[in-house]
C-alpha positions as CSV (number, residue, x, y, z in Angstrom):
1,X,120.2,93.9,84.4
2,X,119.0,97.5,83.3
3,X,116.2,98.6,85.6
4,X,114.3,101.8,84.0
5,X,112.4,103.7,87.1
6,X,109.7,106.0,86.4
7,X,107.5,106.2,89.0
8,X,104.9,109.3,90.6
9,X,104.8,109.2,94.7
10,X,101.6,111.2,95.3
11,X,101.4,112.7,99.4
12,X,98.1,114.3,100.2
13,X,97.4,115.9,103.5
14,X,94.4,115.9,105.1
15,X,93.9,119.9,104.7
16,X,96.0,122.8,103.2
17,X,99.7,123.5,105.0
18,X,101.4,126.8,105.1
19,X,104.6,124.6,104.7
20,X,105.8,121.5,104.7
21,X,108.9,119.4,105.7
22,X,109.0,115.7,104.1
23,X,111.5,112.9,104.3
24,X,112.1,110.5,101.3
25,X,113.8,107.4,100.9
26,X,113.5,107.1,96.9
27,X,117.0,107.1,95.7
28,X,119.0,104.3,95.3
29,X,123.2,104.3,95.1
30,X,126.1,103.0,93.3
31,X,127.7,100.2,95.1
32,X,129.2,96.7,94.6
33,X,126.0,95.4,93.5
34,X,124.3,98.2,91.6
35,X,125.2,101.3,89.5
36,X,123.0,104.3,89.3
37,X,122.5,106.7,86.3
38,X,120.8,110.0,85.7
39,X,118.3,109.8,89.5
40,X,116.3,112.9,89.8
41,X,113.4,113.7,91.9
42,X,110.7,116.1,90.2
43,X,108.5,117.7,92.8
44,X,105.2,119.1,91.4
45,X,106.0,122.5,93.1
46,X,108.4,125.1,94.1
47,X,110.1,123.2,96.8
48,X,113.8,123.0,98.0
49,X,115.4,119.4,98.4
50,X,118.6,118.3,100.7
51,X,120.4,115.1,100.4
52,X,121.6,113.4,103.3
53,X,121.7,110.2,105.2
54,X,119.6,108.6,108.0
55,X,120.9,106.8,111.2
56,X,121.0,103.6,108.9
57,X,123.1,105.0,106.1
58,X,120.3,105.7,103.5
59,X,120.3,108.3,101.2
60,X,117.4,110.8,102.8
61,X,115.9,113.6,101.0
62,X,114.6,116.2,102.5
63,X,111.8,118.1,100.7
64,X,110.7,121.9,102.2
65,X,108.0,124.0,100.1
66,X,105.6,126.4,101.3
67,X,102.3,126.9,101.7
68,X,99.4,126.6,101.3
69,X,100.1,123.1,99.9
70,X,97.3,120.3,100.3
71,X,99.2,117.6,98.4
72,X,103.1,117.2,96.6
73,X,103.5,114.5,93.5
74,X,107.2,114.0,93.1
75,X,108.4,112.6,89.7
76,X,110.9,110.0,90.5
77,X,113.5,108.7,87.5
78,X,116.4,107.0,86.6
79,X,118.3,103.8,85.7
80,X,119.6,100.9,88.3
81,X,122.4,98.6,86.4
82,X,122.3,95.2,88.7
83,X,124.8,92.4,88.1
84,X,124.0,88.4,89.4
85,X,124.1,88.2,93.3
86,X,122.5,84.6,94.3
87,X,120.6,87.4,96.8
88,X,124.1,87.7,98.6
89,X,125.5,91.6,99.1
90,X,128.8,92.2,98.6
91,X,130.6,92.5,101.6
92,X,132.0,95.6,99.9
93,X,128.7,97.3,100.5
94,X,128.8,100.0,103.3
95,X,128.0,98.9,106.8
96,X,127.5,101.2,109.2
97,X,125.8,99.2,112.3
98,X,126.6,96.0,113.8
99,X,124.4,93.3,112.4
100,X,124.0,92.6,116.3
101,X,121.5,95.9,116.0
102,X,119.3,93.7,114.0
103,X,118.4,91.2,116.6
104,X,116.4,93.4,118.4
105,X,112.8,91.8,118.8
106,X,109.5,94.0,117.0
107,X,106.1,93.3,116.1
108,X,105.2,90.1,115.3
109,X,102.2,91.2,112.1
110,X,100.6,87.5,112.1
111,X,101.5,85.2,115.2
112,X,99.9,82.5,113.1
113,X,102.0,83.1,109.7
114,X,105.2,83.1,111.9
115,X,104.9,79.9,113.4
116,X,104.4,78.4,110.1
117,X,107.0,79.5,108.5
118,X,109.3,78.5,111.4
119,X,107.9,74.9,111.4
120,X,108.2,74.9,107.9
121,X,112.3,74.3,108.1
122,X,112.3,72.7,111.6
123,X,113.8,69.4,110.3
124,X,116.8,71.3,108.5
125,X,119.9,72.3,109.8
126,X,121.2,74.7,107.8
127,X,120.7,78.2,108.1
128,X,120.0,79.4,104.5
129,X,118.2,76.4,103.8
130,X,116.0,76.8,106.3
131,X,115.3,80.5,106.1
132,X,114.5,79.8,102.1
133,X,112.2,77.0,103.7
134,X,110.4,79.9,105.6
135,X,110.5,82.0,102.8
136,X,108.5,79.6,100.7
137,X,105.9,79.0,103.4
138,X,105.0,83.0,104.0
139,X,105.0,82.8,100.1
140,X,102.8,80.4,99.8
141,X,100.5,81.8,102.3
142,X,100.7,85.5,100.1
143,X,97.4,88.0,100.1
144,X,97.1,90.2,97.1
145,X,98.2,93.0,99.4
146,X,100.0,91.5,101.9
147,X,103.8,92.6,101.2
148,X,104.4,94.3,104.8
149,X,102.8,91.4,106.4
150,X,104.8,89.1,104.4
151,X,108.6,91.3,104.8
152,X,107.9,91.5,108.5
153,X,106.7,88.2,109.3
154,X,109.7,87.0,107.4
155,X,112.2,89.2,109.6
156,X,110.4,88.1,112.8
157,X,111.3,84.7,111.9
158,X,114.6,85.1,111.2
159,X,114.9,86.7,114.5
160,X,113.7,84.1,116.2
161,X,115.8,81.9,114.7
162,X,118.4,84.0,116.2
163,X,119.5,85.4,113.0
164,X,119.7,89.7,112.2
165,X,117.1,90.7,110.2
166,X,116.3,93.7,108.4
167,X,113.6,95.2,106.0
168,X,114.5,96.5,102.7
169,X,112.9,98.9,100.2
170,X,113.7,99.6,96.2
171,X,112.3,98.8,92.9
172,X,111.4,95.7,91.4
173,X,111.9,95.3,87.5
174,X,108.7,94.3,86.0
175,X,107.8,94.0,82.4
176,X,110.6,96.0,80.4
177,X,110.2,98.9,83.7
178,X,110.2,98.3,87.7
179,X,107.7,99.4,90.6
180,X,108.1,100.1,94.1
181,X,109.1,96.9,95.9
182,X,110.2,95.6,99.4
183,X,111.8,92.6,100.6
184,X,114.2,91.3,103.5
185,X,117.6,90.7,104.2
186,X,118.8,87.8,107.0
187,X,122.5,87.9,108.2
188,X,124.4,84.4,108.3
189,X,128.0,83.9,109.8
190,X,130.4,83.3,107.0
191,X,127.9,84.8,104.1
192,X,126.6,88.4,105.2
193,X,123.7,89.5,103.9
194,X,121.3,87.8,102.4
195,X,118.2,89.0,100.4
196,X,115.3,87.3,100.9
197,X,111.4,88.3,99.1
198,X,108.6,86.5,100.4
199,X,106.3,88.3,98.4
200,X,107.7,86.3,95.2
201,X,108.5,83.2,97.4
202,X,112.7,84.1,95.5
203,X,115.8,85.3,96.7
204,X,116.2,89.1,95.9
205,X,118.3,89.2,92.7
206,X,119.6,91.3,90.1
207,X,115.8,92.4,89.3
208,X,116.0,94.0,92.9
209,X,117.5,97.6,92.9
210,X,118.2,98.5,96.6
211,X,117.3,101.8,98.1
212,X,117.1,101.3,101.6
213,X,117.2,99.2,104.7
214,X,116.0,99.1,108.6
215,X,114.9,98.0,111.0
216,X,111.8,97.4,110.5
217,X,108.7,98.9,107.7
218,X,109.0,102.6,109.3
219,X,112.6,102.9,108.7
220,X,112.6,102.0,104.7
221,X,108.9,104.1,104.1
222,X,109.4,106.0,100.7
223,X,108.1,109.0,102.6
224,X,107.3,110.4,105.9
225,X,107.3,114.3,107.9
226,X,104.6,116.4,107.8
């Protein structure tokens, strides 16, 4: 699938800066799954950007400009060429930390919503199955804007089934262009990876493009720094 990206990230501050330093997690990569073509970020200013990598392996940009600034919009384009996955990621794809690491307990958003989704699969043995089962309950349970609570109740559960979790950020193709998306990935013994959006109650397919993953919403936000 071709995913067209043109999307406008808009970061305000709450009173003029005589310089700035900004993180972003925009830019997806090529990999097993995915190939990228003509990415560029366009800041709305004279500003100097870095590419790098976080401590979980995502492309990081780092964005310096200088003042007074009171607010950056950065331009963001570019094409994402998916291929069918069944929501499973190649085991080609770059790993740099255990899935271990993703075991570690965090917040739990909705107490509630968690223990719903886990009874939703209580009578099932088998791991995917039952973390689709979950899947469909938080779904089900969707607010209009209730994708964090929905991507990190989803990875609580999972965790508490005893199965790594992560959070994942990208871009979602949506009528003949895409938006800003997130979603989750669960690890199962003898699969890997495994993309899970509760959001649209689906696995996360080929009209997912992947930028970014951690452990938990603070680690994939599309921009942080001051």
């Amino acid at each position: 699938m071709r995913i067209v990206i043109d999307h406008t990230l808009t970061v305000d501050f709450p009173f003029a800066r005589s310089s700035v330093a900004l993180s972003l997690r925009v830019t997806p990569e090529d990999s097993h799954d995915q190939t990228v073509s003509g990415w560029r970020i366009g800041p709305d200013c004279d500003a100097r950007l870095r590419t790098g990598r976080d401590g979980y392996g995502n492309v990081l940009t780092m964005v310096y400009a200088e003042g007074p600034i009171d607010g950056i919009q950065f331009h963001v384009t570019g094409e994402v060429f998916t291929g069918p996955s069944s929501g499973i990621l190649s085991a080609a794809h770059p790993e740099p930390l255990p899935p271990a690491l993703f075991l570690r307990p965090g917040d739990d958003p909705v107490p509630e919503l968690t223990a719903l989704a886990i009874e939703a699969g209580e009578a099932v043995n088998d791991p995917i199955e039952r973390l689709h089962l979950a899947n469909v309950a938080l779904h089900r349970r969707a607010d209009a804007d209730s994708s964090d609570v929905l991507v990190g109740s989803f990875v609580t559960v999972a965790r508490r089934l005893s199965r790594p979790a992560r959070c994942v950020s990208g871009y979602l193709a949506v009528d003949g262009g895409s938006r800003p998306h997130i979603w989750a990935e669960a690890y199962v013994d003898g699969i890997g990876w495994v993309g899970f959006d509760p959001v649209l109650g689906l696995s996360a397919g080929e009209d997912h493009a992947r930028v970014a993953s951690a452990l938990d919403l603070a680690g994939i936000a599309a921009v942080s720094g001051v």
